[in-house]
Each structure stands twice: as structure tokens, then as C-alpha cells.
TIVO-2410 file (N, C-alpha, C; in nm, 3 decimals):
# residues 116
REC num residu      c1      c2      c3 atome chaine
REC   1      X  20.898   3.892  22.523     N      A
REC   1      X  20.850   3.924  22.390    CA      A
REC   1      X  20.854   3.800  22.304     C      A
REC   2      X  20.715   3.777  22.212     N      A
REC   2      X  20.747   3.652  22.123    CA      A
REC   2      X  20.759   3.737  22.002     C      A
REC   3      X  20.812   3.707  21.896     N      A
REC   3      X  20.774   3.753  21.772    CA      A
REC   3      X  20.797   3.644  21.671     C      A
REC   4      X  20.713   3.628  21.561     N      A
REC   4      X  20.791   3.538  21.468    CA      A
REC   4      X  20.730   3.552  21.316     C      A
REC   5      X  20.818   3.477  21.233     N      A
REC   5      X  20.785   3.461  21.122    CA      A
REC   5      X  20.762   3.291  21.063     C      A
REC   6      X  20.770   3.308  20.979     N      A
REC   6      X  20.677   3.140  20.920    CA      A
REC   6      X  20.821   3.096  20.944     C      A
REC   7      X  20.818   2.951  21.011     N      A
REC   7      X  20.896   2.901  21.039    CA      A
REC   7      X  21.068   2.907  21.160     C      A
REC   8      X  20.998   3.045  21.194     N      A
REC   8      X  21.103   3.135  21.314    CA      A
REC   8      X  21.003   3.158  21.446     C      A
REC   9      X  21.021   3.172  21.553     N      A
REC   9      X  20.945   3.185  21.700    CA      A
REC   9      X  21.086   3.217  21.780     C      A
REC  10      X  21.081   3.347  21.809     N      A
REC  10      X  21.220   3.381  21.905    CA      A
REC  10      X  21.141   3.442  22.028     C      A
REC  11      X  21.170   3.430  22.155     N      A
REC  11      X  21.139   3.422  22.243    CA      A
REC  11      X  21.201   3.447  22.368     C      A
REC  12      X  21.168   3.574  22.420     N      A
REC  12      X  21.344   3.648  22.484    CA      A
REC  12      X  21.272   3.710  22.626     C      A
REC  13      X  21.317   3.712  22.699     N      A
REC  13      X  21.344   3.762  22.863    CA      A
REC  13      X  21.485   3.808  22.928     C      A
REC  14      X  21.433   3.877  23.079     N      A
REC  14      X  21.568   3.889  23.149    CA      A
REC  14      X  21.569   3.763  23.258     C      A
REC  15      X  21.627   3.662  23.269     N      A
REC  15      X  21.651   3.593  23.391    CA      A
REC  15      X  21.683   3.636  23.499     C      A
REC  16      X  21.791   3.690  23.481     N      A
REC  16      X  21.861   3.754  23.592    CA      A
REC  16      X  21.912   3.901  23.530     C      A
REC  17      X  21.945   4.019  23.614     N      A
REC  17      X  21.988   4.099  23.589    CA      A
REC  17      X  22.120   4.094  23.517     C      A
REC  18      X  22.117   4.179  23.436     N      A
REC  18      X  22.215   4.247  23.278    CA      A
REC  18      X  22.235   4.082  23.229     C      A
REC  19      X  22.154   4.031  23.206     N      A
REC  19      X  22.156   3.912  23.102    CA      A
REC  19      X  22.007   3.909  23.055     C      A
REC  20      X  22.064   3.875  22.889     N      A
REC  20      X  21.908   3.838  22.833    CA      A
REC  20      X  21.919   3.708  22.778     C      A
REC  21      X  21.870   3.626  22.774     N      A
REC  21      X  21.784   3.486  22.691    CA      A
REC  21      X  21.705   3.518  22.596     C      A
REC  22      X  21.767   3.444  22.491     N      A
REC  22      X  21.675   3.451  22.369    CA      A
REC  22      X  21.656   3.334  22.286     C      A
REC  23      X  21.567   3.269  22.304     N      A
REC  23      X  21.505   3.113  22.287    CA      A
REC  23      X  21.425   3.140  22.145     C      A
REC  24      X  21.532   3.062  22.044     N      A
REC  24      X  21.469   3.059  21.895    CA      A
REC  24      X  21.430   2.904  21.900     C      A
REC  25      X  21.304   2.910  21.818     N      A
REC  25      X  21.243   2.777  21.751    CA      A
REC  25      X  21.225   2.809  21.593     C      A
REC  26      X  21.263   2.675  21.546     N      A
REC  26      X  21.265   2.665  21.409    CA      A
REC  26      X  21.348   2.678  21.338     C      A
REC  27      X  21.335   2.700  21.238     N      A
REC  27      X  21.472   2.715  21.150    CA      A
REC  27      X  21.554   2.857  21.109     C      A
REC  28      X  21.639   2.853  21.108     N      A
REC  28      X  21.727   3.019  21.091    CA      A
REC  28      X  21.802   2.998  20.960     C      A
REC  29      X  21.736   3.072  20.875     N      A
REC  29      X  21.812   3.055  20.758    CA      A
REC  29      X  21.795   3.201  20.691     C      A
REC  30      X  21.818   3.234  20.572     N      A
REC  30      X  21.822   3.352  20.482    CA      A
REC  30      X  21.737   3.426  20.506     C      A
REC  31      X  21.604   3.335  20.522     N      A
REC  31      X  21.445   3.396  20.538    CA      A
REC  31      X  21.471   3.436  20.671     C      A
REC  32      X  21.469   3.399  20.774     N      A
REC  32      X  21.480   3.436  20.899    CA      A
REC  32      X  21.557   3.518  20.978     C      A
REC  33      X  21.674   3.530  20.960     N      A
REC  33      X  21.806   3.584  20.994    CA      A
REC  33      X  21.788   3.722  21.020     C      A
REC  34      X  21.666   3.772  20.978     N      A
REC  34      X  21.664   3.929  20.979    CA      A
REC  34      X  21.587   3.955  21.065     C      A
REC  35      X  21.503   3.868  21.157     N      A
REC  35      X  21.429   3.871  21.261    CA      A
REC  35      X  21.474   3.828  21.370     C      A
REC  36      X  21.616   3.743  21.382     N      A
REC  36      X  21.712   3.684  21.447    CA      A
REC  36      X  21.796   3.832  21.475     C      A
REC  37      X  21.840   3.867  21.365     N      A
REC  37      X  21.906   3.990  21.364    CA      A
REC  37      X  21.846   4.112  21.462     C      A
REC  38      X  21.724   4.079  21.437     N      A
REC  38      X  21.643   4.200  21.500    CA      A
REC  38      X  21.648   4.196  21.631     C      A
REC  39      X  21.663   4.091  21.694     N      A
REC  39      X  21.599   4.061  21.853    CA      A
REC  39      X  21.744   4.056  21.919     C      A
REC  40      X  21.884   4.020  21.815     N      A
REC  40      X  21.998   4.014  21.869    CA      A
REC  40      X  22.042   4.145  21.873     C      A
REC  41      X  21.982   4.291  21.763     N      A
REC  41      X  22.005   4.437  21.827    CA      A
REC  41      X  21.976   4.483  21.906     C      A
REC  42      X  21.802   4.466  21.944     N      A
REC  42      X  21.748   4.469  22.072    CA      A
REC  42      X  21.796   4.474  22.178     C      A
REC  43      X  21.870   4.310  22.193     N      A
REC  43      X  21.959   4.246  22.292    CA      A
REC  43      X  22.043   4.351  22.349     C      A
REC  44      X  22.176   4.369  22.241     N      A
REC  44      X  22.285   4.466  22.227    CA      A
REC  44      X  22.223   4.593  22.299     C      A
REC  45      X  22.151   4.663  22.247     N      A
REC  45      X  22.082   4.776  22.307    CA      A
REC  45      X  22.069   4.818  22.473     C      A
REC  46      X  22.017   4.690  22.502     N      A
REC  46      X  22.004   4.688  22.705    CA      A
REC  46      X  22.175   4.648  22.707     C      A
REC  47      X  22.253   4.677  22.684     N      A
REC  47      X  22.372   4.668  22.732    CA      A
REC  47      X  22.389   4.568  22.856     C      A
REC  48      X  22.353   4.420  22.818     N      A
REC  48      X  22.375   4.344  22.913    CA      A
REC  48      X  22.510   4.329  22.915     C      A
REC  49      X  22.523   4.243  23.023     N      A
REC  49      X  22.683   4.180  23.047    CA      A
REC  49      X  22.674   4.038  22.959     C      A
REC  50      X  22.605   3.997  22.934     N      A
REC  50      X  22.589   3.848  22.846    CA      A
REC  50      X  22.455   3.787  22.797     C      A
REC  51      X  22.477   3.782  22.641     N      A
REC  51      X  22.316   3.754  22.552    CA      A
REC  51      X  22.360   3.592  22.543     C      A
REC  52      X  22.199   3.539  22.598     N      A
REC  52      X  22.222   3.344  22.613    CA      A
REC  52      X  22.146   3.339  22.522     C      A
REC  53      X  22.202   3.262  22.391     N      A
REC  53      X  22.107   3.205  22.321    CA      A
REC  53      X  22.059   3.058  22.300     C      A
REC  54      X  21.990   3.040  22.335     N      A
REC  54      X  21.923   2.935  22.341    CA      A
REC  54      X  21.852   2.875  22.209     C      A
REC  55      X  21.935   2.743  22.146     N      A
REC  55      X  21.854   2.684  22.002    CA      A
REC  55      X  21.840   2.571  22.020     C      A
REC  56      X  21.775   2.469  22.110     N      A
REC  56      X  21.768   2.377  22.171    CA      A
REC  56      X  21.625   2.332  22.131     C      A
REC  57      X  21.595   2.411  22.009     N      A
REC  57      X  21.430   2.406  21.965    CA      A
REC  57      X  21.476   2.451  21.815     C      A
REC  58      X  21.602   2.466  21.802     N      A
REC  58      X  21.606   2.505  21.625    CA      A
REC  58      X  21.665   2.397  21.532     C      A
REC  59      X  21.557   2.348  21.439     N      A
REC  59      X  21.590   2.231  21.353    CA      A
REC  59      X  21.676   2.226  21.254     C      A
REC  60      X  21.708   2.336  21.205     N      A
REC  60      X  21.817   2.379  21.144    CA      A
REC  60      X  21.870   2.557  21.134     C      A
REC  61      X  22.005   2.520  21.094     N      A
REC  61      X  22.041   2.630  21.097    CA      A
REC  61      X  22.142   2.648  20.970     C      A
REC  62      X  22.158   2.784  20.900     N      A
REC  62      X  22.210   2.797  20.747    CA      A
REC  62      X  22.375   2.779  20.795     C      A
REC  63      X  22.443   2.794  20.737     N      A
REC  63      X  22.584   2.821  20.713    CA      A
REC  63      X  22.622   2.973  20.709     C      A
REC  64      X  22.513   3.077  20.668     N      A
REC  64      X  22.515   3.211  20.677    CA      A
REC  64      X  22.444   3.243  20.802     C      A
REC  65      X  22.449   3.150  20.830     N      A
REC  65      X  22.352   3.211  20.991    CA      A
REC  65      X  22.465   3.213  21.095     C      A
REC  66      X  22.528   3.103  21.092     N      A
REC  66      X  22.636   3.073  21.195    CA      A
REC  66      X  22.748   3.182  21.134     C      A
REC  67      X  22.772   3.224  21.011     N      A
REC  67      X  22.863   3.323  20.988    CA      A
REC  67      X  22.809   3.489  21.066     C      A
REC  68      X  22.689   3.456  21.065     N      A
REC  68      X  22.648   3.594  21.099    CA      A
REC  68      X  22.676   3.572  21.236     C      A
REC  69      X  22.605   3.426  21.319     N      A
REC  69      X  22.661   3.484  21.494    CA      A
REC  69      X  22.783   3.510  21.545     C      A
REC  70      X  22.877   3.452  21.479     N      A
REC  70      X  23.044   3.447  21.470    CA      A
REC  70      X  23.047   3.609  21.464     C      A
REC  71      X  23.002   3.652  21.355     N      A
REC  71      X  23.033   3.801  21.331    CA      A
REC  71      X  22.975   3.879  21.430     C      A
REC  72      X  22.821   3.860  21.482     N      A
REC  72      X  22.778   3.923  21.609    CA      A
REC  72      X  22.840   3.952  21.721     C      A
REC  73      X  22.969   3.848  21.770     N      A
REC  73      X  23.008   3.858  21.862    CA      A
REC  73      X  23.066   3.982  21.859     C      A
REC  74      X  23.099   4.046  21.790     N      A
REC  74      X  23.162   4.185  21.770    CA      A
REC  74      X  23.072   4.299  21.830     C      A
REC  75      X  22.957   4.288  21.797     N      A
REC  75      X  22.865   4.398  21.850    CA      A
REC  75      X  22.760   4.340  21.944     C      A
REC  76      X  22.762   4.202  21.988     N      A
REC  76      X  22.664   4.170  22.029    CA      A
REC  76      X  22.734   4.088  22.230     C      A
REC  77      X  22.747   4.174  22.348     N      A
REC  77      X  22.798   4.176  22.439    CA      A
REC  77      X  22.804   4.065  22.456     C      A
REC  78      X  22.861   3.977  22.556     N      A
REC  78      X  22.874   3.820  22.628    CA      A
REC  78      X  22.751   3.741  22.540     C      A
REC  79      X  22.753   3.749  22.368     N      A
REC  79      X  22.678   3.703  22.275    CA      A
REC  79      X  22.754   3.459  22.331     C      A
REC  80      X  22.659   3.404  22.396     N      A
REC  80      X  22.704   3.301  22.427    CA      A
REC  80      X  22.560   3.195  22.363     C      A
REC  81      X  22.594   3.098  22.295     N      A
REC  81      X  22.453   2.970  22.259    CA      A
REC  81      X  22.509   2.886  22.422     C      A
REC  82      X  22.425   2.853  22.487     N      A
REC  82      X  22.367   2.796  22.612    CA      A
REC  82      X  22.334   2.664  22.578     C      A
REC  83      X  22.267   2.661  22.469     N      A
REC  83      X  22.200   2.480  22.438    CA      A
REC  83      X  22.203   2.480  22.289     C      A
REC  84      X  22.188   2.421  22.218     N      A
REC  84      X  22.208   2.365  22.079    CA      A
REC  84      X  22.141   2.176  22.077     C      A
REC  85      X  22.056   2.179  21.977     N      A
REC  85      X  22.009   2.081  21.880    CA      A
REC  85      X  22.156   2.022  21.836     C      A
REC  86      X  22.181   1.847  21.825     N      A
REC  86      X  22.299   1.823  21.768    CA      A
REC  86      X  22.350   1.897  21.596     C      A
REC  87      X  22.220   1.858  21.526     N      A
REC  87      X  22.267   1.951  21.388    CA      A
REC  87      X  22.302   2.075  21.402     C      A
REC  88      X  22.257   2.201  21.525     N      A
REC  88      X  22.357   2.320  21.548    CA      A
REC  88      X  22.507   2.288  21.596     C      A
REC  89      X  22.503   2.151  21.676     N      A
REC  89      X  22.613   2.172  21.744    CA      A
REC  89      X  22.749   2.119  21.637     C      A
REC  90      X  22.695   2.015  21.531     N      A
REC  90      X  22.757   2.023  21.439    CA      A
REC  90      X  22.853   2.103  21.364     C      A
REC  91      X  22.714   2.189  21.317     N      A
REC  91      X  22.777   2.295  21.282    CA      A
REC  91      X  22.841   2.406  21.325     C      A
REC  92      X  22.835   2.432  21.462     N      A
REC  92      X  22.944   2.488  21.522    CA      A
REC  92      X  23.040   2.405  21.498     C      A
REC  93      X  23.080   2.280  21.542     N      A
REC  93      X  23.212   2.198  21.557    CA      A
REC  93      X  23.263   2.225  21.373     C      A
REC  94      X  23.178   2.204  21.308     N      A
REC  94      X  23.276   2.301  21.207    CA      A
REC  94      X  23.296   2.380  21.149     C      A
REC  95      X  23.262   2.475  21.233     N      A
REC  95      X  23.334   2.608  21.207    CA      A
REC  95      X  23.428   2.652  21.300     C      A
REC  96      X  23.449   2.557  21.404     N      A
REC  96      X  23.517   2.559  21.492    CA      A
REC  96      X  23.505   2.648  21.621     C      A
REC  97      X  23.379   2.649  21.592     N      A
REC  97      X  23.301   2.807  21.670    CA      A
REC  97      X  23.225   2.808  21.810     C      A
REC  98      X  23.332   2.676  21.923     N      A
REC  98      X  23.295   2.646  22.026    CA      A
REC  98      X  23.295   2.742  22.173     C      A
REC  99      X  23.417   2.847  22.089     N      A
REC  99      X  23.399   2.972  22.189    CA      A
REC  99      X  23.265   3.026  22.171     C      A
REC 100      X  23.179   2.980  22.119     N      A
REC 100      X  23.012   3.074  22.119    CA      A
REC 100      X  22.990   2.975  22.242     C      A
REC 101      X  22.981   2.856  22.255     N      A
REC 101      X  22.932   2.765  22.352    CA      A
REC 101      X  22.972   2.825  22.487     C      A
REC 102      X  22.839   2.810  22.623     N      A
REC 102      X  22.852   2.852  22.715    CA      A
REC 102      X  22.787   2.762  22.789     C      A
REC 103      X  22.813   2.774  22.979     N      A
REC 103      X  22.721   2.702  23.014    CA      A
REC 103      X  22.558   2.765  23.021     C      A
REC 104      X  22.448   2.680  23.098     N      A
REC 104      X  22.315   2.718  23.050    CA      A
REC 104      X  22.309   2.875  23.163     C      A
REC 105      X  22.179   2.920  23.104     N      A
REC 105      X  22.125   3.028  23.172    CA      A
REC 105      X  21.987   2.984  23.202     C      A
REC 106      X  21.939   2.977  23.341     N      A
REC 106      X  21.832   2.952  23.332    CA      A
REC 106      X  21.708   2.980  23.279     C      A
REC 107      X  21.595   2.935  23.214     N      A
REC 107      X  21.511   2.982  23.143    CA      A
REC 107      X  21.429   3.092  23.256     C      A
REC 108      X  21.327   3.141  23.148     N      A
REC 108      X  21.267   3.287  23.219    CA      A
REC 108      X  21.153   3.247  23.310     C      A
REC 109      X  21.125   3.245  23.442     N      A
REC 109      X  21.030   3.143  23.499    CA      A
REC 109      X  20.890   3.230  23.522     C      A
REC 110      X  20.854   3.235  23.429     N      A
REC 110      X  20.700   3.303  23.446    CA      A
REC 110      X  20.684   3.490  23.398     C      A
REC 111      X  20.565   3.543  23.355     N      A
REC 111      X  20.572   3.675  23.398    CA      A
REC 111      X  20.635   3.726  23.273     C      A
REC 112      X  20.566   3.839  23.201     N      A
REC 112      X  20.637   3.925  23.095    CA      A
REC 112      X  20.745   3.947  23.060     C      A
REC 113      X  20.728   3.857  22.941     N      A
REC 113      X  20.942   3.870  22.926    CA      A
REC 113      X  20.924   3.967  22.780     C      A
REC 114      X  20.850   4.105  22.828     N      A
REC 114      X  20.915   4.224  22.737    CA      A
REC 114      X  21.057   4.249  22.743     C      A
REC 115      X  21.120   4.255  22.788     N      A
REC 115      X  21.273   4.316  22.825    CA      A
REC 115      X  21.311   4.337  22.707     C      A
REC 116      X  21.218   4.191  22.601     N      A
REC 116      X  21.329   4.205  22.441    CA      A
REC 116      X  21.195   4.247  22.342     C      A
***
């Protein structure tokens, strides 16, 4: 599934069974977060064993954004970022929020990635 808004492109599949990938481009901020939000309930919903997020294409990211994935982890299963842009990874390092960091999941290799 792609969906996006001006300046958001999230982009989600199953790789492998009970895991989903969800590959955001652009920026995640106030404006966006609710379409981020959207695709990370989705996620939650298929009751995977672990959501990879992938921002390795996102140029920035808010300070309320990273509060919100911190808080996701609560409802959002094996909620793990896979790759990060240095300005995300930044800002994880201060928030100290390296338990989100995981290793990669491979991307979705071809073929309808409705799942999300």
C-alpha cells in the first residue's frame, strides 16, 4: 500500500511472515503524524510479531513525532526503526531512544504490498 500526503509517502508490505515494513519518505512532523499514525494502527491490527520501520528516506523528523513512536511501542507489537537518516538517528541518540533501533528487515521484493 502507498498512501501519502504533501510531503509524507509511507510505503508498507509483508516481507516475511508476521512482520510488516513500513518505509516513510519525507518529513514526519505535526502535519503528518496522523497518516504515520494511521499505517502504524493498521500495522498493530495484523498482529505481527514485529513492525520494521524504515526512515532511511525521511529528511526530518519533529520532536513530537519521536515522542509519539516511543509511546507506540506500547500498542504497536515488535514496533523496531531498521534504518534511519543521520538527523533521525540524532534524534533518537537524544532521546536516548536506541531500544527502537533494530537490525534491517529486508525490503519487500516485488508484487502487492497491500498487507498495509
Amino acid at each position: 500500500m502507498d498512501s501519502g500526503v504533501a510531503g509524507l509517502l509511507i510505503r508498507s508490505g509483508q516481507p516475511r511472515p508476521r512482520v510488516v515494513r513500513i518505509e516513510v519518505v519525507g518529513e514526519i512532523d505535526q502535519a503528518s503524524l496522523e497518516q504515520l499514525s494511521e499505517a502504524l494502527t493498521h500495522a498493530a491490527g495484523l498482529r505481527p510479531a514485529r513492525v520494521a520501520l524504515d526512515l532511511t528516506r525521511v529528511e526530518f523528523m519533529s520532536c513530537g513525532a519521536m515522542r509519539y513512536l516511543l509511546d507506540a511501542r506500547q500498542w504497536v507489537p515488535g514496533l523496531r526503526i531498521v534504518a534511519a537518516t543521520a538527523p533521525v538517528r540524532r534524534l533518537i541518540a537524544v532521546y536516548g531512544a536506541d531500544a527502537l533501533l533494530d537490525e534491517p528487515v529486508p525490503a519487500h521484493n516485488g508484487g502487492d504490498s497491500a498487507n498495509l
